[in-house]
Every structure is written in structure tokens, then in C-alpha cells.
C-alpha positions, 0 to 999 in steps of 0.5 A, spaced: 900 905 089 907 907 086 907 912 080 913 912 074 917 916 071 921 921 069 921 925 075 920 932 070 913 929 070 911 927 077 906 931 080 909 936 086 908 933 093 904 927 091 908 922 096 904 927 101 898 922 099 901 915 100 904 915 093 911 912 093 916 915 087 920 911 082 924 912 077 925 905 075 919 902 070 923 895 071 923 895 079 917 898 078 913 892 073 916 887 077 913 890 083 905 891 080 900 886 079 897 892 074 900 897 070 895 903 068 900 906 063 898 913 062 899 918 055 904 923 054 899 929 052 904 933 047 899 936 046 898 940 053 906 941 054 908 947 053 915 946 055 919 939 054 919 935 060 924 930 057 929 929 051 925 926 045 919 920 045 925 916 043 929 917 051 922 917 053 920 910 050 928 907 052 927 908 060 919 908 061 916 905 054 911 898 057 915 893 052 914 886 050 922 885 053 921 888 059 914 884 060 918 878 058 923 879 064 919 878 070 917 872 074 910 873 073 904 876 068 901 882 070 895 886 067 896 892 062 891 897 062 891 904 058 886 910 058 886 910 051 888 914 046 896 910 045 901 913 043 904 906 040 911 906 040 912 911 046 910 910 052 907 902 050 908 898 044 903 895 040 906 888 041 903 890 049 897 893 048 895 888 043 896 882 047 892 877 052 895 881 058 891 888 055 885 889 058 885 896 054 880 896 049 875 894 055 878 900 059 876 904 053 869 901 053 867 901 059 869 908 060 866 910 055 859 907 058 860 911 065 862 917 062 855 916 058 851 913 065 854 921 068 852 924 063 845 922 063 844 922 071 846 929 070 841 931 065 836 928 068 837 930 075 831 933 078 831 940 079 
């Protein structure tokens, strides 16, 4: 498993657990068979962890030109919700490599089939 990004965002010690580092979403793209682009949650940062989306988009954004570099097709995957233009186009996520809405579907469906068992677990 390799992890991308800016290195204000990768978790401290995480290479301890056999994940390797990058920094380069290209190198990193052309490595992968899959991509499971994760959200930047704005919401939950106090502190800014990079310049602006726009820098953030530029260096580690999932585009159509970048995807069009490789020598190879890769599968897209995202946890939903998007921020479209950020951290993936909408070109990408819309795209026949996407398996996107059917990440968020079937998530759904787990989280409902726990919840469940939870319920009516036997006391």
C-alpha cells in the first residue's frame, strides 16, 4: 500500500506499519492498480495543512491528463462525499474507470447490515 500526499497530511509513524510514503500523486498513479482517492475534510482542520485547494488540486488532484499519462487503466475509487475539482475531477469520478457510486452504495449496506446486528444482538 503506498499513501500520497502532502506530507503536512500523512499520519506520523504510519511507515511502522509497512506503508510506503509518496509525495508524487504520478509516480504514485502509475505504481497503483487502484486508487482510493480520500476527502479532504475542511471541516475538521483547525490549522491549514497546505496552501490553498487550488496548490493542493495542482500537486495531488486525480485528473483526466494525469490518467491519460499512464500506460495503463487503473480503477477509481472514493468514500464519498467529493470535493469535485479538488482532490478528483468530475471528469474522473464520472468515468467508466469509477467505481464510485458503487463504493458509496455498498458502504451504505454494510454500515446498515452493522448496525443491525448491533441491534439485535442477543443480550
Amino acid at each position: 500500500m503506498t499513501l500520497c500526499g502532502p506530507s503536512t497530511l500523512i499520519p506520523k509513524h504510519i511507515e511502522k506499519l509497512g506503508v510506503h510514503i509518496s509525495h508524487n500523486i504520478d509516480e504514485t498513479l502509475q505504481w497503483c492498480d487502484v486508487a482510493n482517492v480520500l476527502r479532504i475534510q475542511l471541516e475538521r482542520q483547525n490549522t491549514k495543512y497546505f496552501p490553498s485547494l487550488r496548490e493542493y488540486a495542482l500537486y495531488f488532484g486525480v485528473n483526466r491528463q494525469r490518467l491519460e499519462k499512464l500506460d495503463k487503466e487503473i480503477v477509481i475509487m472514493h468514500p464519498g462525499p467529493i470535493n469535485r475539482g479538488v482532490e478528483i475531477t468530475s471528469d474522473v469520478a464520472d468515468s467508466e474507470h469509477s467505481i464510485i457510486l458503487d463504493q458509496v452504495e455498498n458502504g451504505v449496506a454494510v454500515r446498515m447490515a452493522v448496525m443491525y446486528l448491533l441491534v439485535n444482538k442477543p443480550d
